[in-house]
N, C-alpha and C positions, 0 to 999 in steps of 0.2 A: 504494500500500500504506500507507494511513496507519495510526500506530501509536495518536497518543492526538487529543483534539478540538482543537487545535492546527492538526493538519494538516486536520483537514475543515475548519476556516476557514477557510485557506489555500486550499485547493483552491476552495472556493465563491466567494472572491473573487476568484481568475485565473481562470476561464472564465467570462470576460466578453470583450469584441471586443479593448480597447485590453490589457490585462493577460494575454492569452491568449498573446501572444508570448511570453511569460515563463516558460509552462508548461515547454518542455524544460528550459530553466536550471534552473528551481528544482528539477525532478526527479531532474537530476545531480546539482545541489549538495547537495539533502537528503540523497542518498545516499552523498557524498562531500564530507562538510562541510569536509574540510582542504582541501580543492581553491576554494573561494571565495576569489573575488577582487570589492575594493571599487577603485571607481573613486580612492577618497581614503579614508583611516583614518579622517575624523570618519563616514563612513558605516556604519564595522562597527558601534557601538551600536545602531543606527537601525534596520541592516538584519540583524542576526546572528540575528533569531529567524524572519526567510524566507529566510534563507540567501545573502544578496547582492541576492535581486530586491526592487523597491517594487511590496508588492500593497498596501499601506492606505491610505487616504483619510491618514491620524493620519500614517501617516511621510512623503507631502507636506509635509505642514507641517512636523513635527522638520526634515527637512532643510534647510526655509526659515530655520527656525529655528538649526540649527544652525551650517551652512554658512555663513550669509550674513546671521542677526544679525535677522529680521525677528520683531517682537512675536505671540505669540500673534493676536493681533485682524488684524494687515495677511496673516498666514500664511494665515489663514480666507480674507482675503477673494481671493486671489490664489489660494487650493486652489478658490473656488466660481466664478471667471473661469474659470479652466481648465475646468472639470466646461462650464463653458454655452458653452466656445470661444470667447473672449470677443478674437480677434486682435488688436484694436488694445491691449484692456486687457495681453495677454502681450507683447506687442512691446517693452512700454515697462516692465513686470517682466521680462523675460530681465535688459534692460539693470542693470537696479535690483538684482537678483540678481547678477549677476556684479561690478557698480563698487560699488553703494551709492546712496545717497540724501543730499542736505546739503541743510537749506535754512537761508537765512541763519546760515552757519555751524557749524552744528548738526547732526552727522548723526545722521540716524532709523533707515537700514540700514546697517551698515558695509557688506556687498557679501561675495564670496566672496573678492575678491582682496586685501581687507585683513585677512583670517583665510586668508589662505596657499593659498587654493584656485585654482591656476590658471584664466586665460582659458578655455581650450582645457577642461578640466575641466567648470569649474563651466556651459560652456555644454552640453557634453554630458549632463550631468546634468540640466540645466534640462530640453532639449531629450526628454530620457525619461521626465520627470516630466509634460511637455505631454500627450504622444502617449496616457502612459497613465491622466491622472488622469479623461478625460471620461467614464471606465467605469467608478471605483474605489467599492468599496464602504469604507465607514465598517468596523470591525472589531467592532463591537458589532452592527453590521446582519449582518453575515456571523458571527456567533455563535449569533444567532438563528434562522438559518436552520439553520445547521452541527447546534445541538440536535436541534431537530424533523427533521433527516436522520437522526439517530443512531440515536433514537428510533422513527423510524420503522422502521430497517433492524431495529431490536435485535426489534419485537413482530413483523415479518413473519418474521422467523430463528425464532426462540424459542416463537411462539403462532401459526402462520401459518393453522390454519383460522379461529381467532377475529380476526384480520386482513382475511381474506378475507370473515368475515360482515362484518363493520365497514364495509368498501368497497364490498359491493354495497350495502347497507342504507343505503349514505351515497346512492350514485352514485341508487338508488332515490327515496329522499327527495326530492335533487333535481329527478330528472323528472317530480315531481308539482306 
């Protein structure tokens, strides 16, 4: 029952394979927003406008970002490993996610667990972000779409014989 174009983005970006598990969650939770629960409080920013779940390619990375200290640019590259399944490269970002990164004394990621996000956490959290980033739509990708749903639904509701000329007239065109 979506009420404004919020939730058709929403909707458009979890029915997809990895993000589809997420659908009953976020359906209670929309419905029942006092009832959400975040894994860890830095996630309610990140997550409070899907209601607990990670549908966007964008909140990937804030949480990389957040959680665990990593710059815009290493967030990208570690959201576009994931997307291509990229095991050896996540094996060794879980790590870098949850401890941090130093080199020659200098650290680049501080990690989850020098910003207070437990082991056990911050890996479960990694671990949901793997499973469902290799399906995730961008949020500007799934607005675009969410539009022309809207749009479409709004002139077959509202005009539907001139809809329905529109569609043969199209599907006709084409098979010439």
């Amino acid at each position: 029952k979506p009420e404004h174009l919020e939730d058709l983005i929403a909707v458009i970006s979890l029915y997809r394979p990895g993000p589809m598990d997420s659908i009953p969650k976020y359906i209670v939770n929309r419905h029942n927003p006092k009832n959400v629960k975040y894994k860890h409080p830095l996630l309610s920013n990140i997550l409070d406008v899907t209601y607990g779940c990670i549908v966007y390619q964008e909140q990937v990375m804030q949480i990389f970002r957040t959680l665990a200290g990593y710059s815009l640019g290493r967030a990208d590259i570690v959201r576009r490993a994931m997307s291509k399944k990229k095991a050896d490269v996540m094996k060794k970002e879980k790590n870098i996610f949850i401890y941090g990164l130093e080199k020659d004394g200098v650290i680049e990621v501080e990690g989850c667990i020098r910003r207070g996000v437990s082991e056990s956490i911050a890996s479960d959290i990694f671990d949901e972000m793997e499973s469902f980033a290799s399906y995730a739509f961008n949020k500007s990708h799934a607005a675009a779409y969410a539009m022309v749903s809207y749009q479409t639904a709004y002139l077959k509701c509202k005009y539907p014989n001139e809809y329905m000329a529109a569609l043969i007239t199209s599907v006709l065109d084409n098979t010439n």
